[in-house]
C-alpha positions in Angstrom: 0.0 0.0 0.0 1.0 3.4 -0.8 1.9 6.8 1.1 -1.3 8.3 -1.4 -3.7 5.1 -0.5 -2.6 5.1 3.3 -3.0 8.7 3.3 -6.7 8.3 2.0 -7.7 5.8 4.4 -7.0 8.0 7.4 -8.5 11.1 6.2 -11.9 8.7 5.1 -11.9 7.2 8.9 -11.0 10.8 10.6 -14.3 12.2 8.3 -16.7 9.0 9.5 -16.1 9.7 13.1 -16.0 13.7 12.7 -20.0 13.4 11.0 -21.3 11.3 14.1 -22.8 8.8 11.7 -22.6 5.1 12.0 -22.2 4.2 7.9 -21.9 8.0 6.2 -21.9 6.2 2.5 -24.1 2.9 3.0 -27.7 2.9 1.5 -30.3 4.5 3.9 -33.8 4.1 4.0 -35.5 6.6 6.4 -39.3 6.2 7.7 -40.9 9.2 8.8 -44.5 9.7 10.1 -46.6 13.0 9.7 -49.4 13.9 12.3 -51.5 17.1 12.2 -53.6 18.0 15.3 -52.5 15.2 16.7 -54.2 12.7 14.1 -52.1 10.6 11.6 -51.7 12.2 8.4 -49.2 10.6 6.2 -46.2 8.3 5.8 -43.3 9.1 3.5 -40.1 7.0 3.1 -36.7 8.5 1.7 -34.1 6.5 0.3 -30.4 7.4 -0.5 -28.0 5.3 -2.5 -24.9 7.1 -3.8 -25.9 10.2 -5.7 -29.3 9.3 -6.0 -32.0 9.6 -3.7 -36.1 9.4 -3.6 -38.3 10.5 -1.6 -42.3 8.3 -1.6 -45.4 9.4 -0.5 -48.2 6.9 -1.7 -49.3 7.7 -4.6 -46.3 10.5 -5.5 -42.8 9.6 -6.0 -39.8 11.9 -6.5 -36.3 10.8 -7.7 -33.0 12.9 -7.8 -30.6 11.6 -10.1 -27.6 14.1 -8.9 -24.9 12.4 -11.0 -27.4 13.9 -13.8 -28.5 17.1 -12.1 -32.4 16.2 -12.7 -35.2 15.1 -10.6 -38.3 13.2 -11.2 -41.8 13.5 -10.0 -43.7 10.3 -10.7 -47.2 9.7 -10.0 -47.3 6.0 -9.7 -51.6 5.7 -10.0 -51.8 7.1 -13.0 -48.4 5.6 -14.2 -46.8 9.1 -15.6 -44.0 11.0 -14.6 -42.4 14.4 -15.6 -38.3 15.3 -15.7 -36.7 18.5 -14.2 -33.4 18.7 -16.1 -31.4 21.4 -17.9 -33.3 22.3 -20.7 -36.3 22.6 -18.9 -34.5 24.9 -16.4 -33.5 27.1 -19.3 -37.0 27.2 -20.9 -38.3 28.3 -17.8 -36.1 31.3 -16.8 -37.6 33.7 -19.5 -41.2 32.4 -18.3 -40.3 33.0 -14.4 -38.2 36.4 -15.4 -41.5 37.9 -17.7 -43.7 36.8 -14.7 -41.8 38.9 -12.2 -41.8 41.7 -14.6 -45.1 41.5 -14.8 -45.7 41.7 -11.2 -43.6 44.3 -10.7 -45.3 46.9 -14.1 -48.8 45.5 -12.6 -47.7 46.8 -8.7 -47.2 50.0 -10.4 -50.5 50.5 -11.3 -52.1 49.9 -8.0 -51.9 52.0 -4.8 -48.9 51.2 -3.2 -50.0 50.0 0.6 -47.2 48.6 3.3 -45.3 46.2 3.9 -45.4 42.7 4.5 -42.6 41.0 6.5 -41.8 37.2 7.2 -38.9 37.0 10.0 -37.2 33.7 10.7 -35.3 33.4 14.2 -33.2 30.1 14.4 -31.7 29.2 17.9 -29.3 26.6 18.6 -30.0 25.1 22.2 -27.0 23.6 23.2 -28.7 20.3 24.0 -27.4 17.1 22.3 -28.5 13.8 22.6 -28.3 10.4 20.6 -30.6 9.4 18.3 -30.9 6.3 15.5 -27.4 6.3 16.3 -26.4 9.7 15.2 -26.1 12.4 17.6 -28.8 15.0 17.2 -29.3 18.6 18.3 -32.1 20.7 19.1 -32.9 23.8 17.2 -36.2 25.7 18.4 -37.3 28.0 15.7 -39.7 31.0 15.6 -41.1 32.5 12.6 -43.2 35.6 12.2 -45.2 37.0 9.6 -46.7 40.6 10.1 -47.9 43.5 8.1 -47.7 47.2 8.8 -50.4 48.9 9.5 -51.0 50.7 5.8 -50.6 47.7 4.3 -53.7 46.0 2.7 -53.1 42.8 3.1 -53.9 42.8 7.0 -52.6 39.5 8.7 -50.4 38.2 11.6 -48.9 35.0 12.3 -46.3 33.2 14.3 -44.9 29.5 13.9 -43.0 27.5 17.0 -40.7 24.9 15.7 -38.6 22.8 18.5 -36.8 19.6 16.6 -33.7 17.4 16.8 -32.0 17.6 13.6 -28.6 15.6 12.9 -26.6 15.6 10.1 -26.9 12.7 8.1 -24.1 13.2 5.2 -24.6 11.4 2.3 -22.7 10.8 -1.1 -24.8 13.4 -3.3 -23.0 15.5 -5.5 -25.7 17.9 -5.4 -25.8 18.2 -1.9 -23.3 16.5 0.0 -24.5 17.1 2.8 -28.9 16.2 3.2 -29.0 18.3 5.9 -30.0 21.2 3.8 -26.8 23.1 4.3 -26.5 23.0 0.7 -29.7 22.3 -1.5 -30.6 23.2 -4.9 -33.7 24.1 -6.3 -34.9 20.7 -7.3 -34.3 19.5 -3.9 -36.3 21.4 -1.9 -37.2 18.8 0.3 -34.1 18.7 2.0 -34.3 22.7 2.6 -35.9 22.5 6.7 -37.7 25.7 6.8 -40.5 25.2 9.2 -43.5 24.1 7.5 -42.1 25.4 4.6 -44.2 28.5 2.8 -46.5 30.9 4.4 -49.8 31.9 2.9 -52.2 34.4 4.0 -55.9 35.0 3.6 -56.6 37.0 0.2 -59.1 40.0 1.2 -60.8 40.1 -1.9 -61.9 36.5 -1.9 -62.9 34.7 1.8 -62.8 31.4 0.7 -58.6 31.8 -0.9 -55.1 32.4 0.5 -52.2 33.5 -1.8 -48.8 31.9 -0.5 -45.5 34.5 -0.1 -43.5 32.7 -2.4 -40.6 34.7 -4.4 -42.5 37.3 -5.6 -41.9 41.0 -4.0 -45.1 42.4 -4.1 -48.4 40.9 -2.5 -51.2 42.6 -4.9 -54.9 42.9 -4.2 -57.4 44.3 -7.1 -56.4 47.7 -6.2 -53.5 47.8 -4.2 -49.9 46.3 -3.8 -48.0 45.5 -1.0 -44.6 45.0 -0.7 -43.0 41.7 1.1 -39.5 41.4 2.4 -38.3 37.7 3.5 -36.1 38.1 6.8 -33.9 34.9 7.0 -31.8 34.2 10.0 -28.9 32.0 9.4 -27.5 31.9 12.4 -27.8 28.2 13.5 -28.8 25.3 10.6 -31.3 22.8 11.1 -30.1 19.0 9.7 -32.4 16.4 8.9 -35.6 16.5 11.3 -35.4 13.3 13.2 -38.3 14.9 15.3 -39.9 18.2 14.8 -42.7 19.8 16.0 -44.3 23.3 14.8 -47.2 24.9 16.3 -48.7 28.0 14.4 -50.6 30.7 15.9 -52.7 33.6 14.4 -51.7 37.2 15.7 -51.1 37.2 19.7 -54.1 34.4 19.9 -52.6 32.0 22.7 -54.9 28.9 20.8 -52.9 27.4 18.3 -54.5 27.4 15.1 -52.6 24.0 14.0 -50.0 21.8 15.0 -47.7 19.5 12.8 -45.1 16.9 13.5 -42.7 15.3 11.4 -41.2 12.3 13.3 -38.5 9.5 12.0 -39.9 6.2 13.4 -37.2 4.2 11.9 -33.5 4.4 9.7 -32.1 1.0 8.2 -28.8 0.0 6.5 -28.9 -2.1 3.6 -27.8 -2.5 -0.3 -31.2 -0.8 -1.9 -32.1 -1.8 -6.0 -31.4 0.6 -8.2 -34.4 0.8 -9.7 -35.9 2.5 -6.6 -34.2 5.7 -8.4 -35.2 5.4 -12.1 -38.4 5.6 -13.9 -40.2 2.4 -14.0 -40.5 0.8 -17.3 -44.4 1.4 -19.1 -44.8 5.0 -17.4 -45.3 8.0 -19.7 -43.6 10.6 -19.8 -45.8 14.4 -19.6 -44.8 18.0 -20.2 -42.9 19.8 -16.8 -45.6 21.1 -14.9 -48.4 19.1 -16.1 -48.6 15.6 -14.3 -50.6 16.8 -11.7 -53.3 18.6 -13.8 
């Protein structure tokens, strides 16, 4: 054995026991349970096998192939699936760039109103403990969305997050690490934002929300407010092993919904490869279309 292949063994072992995880590169399958309001709402499974991984949700599949830089959504009861690669990035970044555009001449036209602000407060607790064999740490997370008084999109709310999040590194060339440290866009999944997007009631129409999504302007039929996203980066979440977040509406101490995202098992164990392809007889739709 060589000085180079020595060398290469050592750093390997010294970066296993620096991540905390039992087999960094083996094949992982990772059962998580959803509950809202306390009542079973879904199991998902996620799978990880070199640079691919998948994420299942009975009937809705995704796939990303990283060694390709695409994902796959697959909707296994209707047997179709659609691909997020390359080109169809590129075909979409006129579409996306003419939308904001659009947005922005049509907030012009309105009244201008306030402002809409979404702040995000991340706070390492200290606390460690050992979980599924990795060692996990709690994050408590607060996020609150509030407008100013001229604006006309009148709403408050405030979301509690405390979870044990561990980071489970993994093989993917597209984001080494699944924590969500590093994702891209088609792996949003793996981004741990508290229940993800925030929506708030639309004031011309009772029965609709409109989510805060990249946009900067919230519009009604006659006036536009504007929105600024307030991130705090300060501590970083991991992969939830157990998360809980409770949201509340204004200073109301009643919450208005609570959601946990719990791991209720992680096994070891050579996966088949065709977990992260497109099974054979599916057909294939345009982006954006296989849920229509």
């Amino acid at each position: 054995m060589n000085m180079t292949s020595s060398l290469r063994i050592i750093i390997t072992a010294i970066v296993m026991v620096l991540s905390g995880t039992p087999a960094a590169f083996a094949d992982l399958k990772i059962s998580v349970k959803d509950t809202f309001n306390g009542v079973a709402a879904s199991e998902r499974l996620f799978y990880f096998k070199g640079s691919r991984s998948r994420e299942e949700s009975s009937p809705t599949a995704f796939i990303f192939q990283c060694d390709l830089r695409q994902s796959i959504s697959i909707d296994q009861q209707r047997r179709k699936y659609e691909v997020n690669d390359e080109q169809v990035r590129r075909e979409l970044q006129p579409v996306n760039e003419r939308l904001r555009a659009k947005v922005e001449r049509e907030a012009l036209t309105r009244q201008r109103g306030g402002v809409i602000t979404l702040t995000t407060m991340v706070q390492d607790t200290g606390e460690r403990r050992e979980m599924f064999g990795y060692t996990a740490r709690r994050i408590k997370t607060t996020q609150v969305l509030e407008t100013s008084p001229d604006a006309c999109s009148q709403y408050r709310e405030r979301r509690e997050t405390d979870g044990w999040y561990a980071d489970i590194l993994y093989g993917l060339s597209c984001s080494p690490d699944i924590s969500g440290t590093d994702p891209t866009d088609e792996e949003l999944n793996y981004r741990q934002a508290a229940m993800g997007m925030f929506a708030i009631p639309d004031p011309t129409n009772k029965r609709s929300s409109v989510a805060l999504g990249w946009l900067p302007y919230r519009i009604t039929k006659t006036c536009a407010d504007e929105i600024r996203i307030k991130p705090d980066h300060g501590a970083r979440w991991g992969f939830p092993l157990t998360e809980t977040t409770t949201a509340f509406a204004g200073d109301s101490p009643q919450p208005l919904r609570t959601v946990t995202r719990e791991v209720t098992a992680i096994t070891n164990g050579e996966l088949d490869a065709a977990l992260f392809e497109v099974p054979p007889g599916y057909r294939r739709v345009k982006y954006g279309s296989l849920f229509n």
